[in-house]
N, C-alpha and C positions, 0 to 999 in steps of 0.2 A: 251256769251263765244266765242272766237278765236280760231280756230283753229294753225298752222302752219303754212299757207299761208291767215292768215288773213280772212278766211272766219265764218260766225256766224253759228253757229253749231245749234244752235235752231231752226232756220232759214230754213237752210238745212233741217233738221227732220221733220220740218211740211210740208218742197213742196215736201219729198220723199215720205211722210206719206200722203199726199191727191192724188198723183200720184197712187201710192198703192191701196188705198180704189177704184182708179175707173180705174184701169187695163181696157188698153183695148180699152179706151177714152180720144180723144184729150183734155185736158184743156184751156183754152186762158191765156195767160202769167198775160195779164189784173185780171181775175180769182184770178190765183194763189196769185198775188200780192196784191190784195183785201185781201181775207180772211188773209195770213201770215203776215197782214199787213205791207208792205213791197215798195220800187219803184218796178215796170216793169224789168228794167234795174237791180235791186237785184234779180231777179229771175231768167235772163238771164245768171247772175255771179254765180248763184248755181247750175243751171243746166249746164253750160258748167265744172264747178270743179266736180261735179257729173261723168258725162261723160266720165271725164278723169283717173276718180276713178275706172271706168269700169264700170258702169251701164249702159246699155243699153236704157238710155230716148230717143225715139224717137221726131224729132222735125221738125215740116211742118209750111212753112211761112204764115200768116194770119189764121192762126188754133192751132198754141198753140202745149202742149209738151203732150206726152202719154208715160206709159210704159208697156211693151207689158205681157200678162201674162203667156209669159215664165220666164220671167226675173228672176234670182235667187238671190235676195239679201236681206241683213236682214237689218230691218225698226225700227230705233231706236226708231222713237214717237207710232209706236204699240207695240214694246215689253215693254216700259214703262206703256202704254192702260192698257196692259192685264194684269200686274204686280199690278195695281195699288190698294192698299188695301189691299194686301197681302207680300209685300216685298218694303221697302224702296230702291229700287235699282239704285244704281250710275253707268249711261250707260259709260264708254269709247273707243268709237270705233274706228278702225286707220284700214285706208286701209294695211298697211304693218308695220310690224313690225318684229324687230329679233326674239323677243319669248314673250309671251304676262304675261309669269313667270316673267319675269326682269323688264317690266313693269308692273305689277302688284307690285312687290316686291317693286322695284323703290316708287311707291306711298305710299304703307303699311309704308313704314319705313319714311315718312313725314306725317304720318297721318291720312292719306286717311280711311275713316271709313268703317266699316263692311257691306258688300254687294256693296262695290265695283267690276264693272267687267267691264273687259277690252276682247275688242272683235278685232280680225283682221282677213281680208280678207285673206291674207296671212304671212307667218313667212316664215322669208329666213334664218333664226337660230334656227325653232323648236327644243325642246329635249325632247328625250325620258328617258328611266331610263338610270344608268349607263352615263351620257351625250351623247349618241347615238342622230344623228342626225334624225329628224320628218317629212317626208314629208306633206308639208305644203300649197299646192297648194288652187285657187280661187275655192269655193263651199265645202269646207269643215268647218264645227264649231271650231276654236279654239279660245280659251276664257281662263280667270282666273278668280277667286273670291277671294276676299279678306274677312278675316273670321277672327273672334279676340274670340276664345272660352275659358271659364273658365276651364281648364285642364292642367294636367301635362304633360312633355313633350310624355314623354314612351307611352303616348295615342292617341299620333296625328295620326299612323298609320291608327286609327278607321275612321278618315275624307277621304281618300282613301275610302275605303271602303263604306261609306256612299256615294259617288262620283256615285260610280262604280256602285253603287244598281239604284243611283237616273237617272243615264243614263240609264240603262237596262230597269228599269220602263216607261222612258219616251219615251224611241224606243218603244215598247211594247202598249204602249195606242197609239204613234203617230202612228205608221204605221201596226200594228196588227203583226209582225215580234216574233217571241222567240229570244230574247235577251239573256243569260246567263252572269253570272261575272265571273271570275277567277282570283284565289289569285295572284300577290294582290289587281293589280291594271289595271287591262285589261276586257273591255267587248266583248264578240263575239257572231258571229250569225255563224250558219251552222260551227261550228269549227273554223270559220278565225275571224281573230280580226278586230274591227270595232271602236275601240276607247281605247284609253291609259290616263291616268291621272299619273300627276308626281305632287306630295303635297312636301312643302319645307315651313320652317318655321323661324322666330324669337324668342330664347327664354331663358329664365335662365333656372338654376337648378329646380327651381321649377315653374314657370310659361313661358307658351306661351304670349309671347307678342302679334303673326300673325301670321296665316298661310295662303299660297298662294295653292290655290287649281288648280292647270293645269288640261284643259280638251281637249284633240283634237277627235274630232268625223268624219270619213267619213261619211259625208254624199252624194252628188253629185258631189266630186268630184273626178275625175280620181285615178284608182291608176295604181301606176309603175308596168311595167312589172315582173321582177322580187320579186314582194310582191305579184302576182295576187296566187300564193296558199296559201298564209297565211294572207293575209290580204282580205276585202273586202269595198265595202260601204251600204249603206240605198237604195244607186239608184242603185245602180251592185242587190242588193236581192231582191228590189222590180221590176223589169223586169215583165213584164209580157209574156204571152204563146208566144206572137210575138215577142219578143225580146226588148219589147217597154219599156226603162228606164223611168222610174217616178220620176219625180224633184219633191224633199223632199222640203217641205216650210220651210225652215231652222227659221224662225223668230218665226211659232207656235213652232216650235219645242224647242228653247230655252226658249219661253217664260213657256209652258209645263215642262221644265227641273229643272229651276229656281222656279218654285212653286213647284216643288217635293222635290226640295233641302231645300227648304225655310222649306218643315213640315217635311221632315227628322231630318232636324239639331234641330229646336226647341222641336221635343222629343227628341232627341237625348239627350239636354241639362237637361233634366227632371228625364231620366231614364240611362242617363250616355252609353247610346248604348244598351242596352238591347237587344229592340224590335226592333232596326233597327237589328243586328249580328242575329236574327230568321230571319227576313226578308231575308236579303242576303244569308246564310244557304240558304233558299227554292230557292233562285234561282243560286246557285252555280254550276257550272260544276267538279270543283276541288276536292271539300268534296266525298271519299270514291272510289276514284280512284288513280292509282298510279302514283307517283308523283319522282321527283328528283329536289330538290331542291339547285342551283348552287349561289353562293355568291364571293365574293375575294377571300376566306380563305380556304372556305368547301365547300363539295356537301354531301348531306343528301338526302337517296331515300327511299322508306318506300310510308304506304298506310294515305292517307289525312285524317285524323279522325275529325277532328273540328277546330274551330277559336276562340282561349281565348277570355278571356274579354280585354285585348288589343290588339286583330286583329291577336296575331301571329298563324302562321299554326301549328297544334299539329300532327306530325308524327308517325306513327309507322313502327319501322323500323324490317328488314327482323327475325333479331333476337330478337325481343319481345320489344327493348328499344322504350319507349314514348321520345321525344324529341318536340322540341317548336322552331320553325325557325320565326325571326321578318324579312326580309328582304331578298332579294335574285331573282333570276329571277326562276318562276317553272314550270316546264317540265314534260308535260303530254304523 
């Protein structure tokens, strides 16, 4: 497979993916071009496209190419490794893209099969809800999945949710952090937000065609000044006593993600969200706090009592009325 500028994409994955395995240490070009079976001269052509992609390959004449183990970047031929057995997964990774939703969509709607996902280094058109723009900068995870579930549309809301649990979960085992979810579609650590998910879908009156799952996660990468008290990242909380940021290994970290997601959704599909809506419940910040809940039309305030069986927030407002809000941005 071709990439854009002509380069073999398979190719590439395995010299970043043996570069990878031995952080640290020179390789001989010779090497590399051996086992990728490959010319010399093809490995010169991947590491210089590399390069320019922003990796940091180091490269010493008559010694071969190393990548140093700071380097933060995600390694297609091991998250496929780690995946392997457990999720049929379709890697598309693009150094930059406007929004990895339109390209995911873009594919869903030609075809492109179920667990497909689309990975970029960066989005110079991230969106958030509401189409608010995402800051999108290099060392952060944003990604899409593409997802083709037997369900009505009124339900899709619930794949948010499963999102947002399967992230929490996965900060949580990866970095020992208390993650939290909040309705609907937001995960936070220490009160600030650390990851947003926007789901958009294909579908008739009675069936989903595709849904396009958007995930963006801080993880290492900077945030704007003016987000530093509501937003944070993985490296801003994992600091330690000296101030010392810790570069999150973003590749375990998706690949971790993606097999959460992968046994989320196949019960999911069994018990119609059951046991995932207990799950997210136990790790909600939202549920049984007071909330205002702001939309186009209305604002609804009242105490967060539960999450139907199609995701929406069940209200109870000042004067006794139960209400059922699907959608809205909500304010703790």
């Amino acid at each position: 497979m071709l990439d854009d500028m002509g380069i073999c994409v398979l190719t590439r994955d395995i010299i970043l993916f043996l570069l990878d395995r031995d952080r640290g240490i020179f390789r001989s070009g010779e090497e590399l071009a051996k086992i990728a079976g490959v010319s010399r001269a093809a490995v010169g052509k991947q590491v210089s496209h590399m390069k320019k992609e922003g990796i940091p390959i180091m490269s010493r004449r008559s010694t071969g190419y190393m990548l140093p183990h700071s380097a933060d970047v995600i390694v297609a031929e091991r998250l496929r490794r780690g995946l392997s057995g457990i999720v049929d997964v379709q890697i598309h990774e693009y150094d930059e893209v406007g929004s990895t939703n339109d390209v995911a969509g873009d594919m869903a709607r030609i075809g492109a099969g179920e667990w497909s996902v689309v990975v970029a280094e960066t989005q110079h058109a991230g969106k958030g809800r509401l189409g608010r723009a995402w800051d999108s900068q290099r060392g952060g995870l944003w990604l899409s999945v593409v997802l083709r579930p037997d369900m009505p549309p009124r339900s899709v809301p619930l794949l948010s949710l499963l999102a947002g649990l399967s992230v929490a979960n996965t900060i949580n085992e990866h970095t020992g952090l208390d993650a939290r979810v909040k309705w609907p579609n937001d995960v936070k650590l220490n009160g600030k937000k650390v990851c947003g998910i926007l789901s958009t879908m294909s579908a008739d009156a009675q069936k989903v065609h595709h849904c396009v799952i958007g995930i963006g996660i801080n993880v290492n990468n900077p945030i704007l000044n003016d987000l530093q008290g509501i937003a944070t990242s993985l490296s801003q909380e994992s600091c330690g006593k000296m101030g010392d940021r810790r570069i999150v290994d973003r590749t375990d970290m998706l690949t971790i993600l993606l097999r959460i997601m992968k046994t989320e959704y196949d019960t999911f599909q069994t018990d119609n969200g059951t046991s995932m809506l207990k799950r997210w419940r136990s790790l909600s910040e939202t549920l049984g706090r007071n909330v205002t809940v702001v939309s186009a039309d209305s604002s609804i305030s009242g105490l967060a009592m539960n999450v139907d069986s199609d995701g929406g927030l069940i209200i109870r407002t000042p004067d006794g009325e139960t209400l059922t809000v699907h959608a809205g941005d909500c304010l703790i």
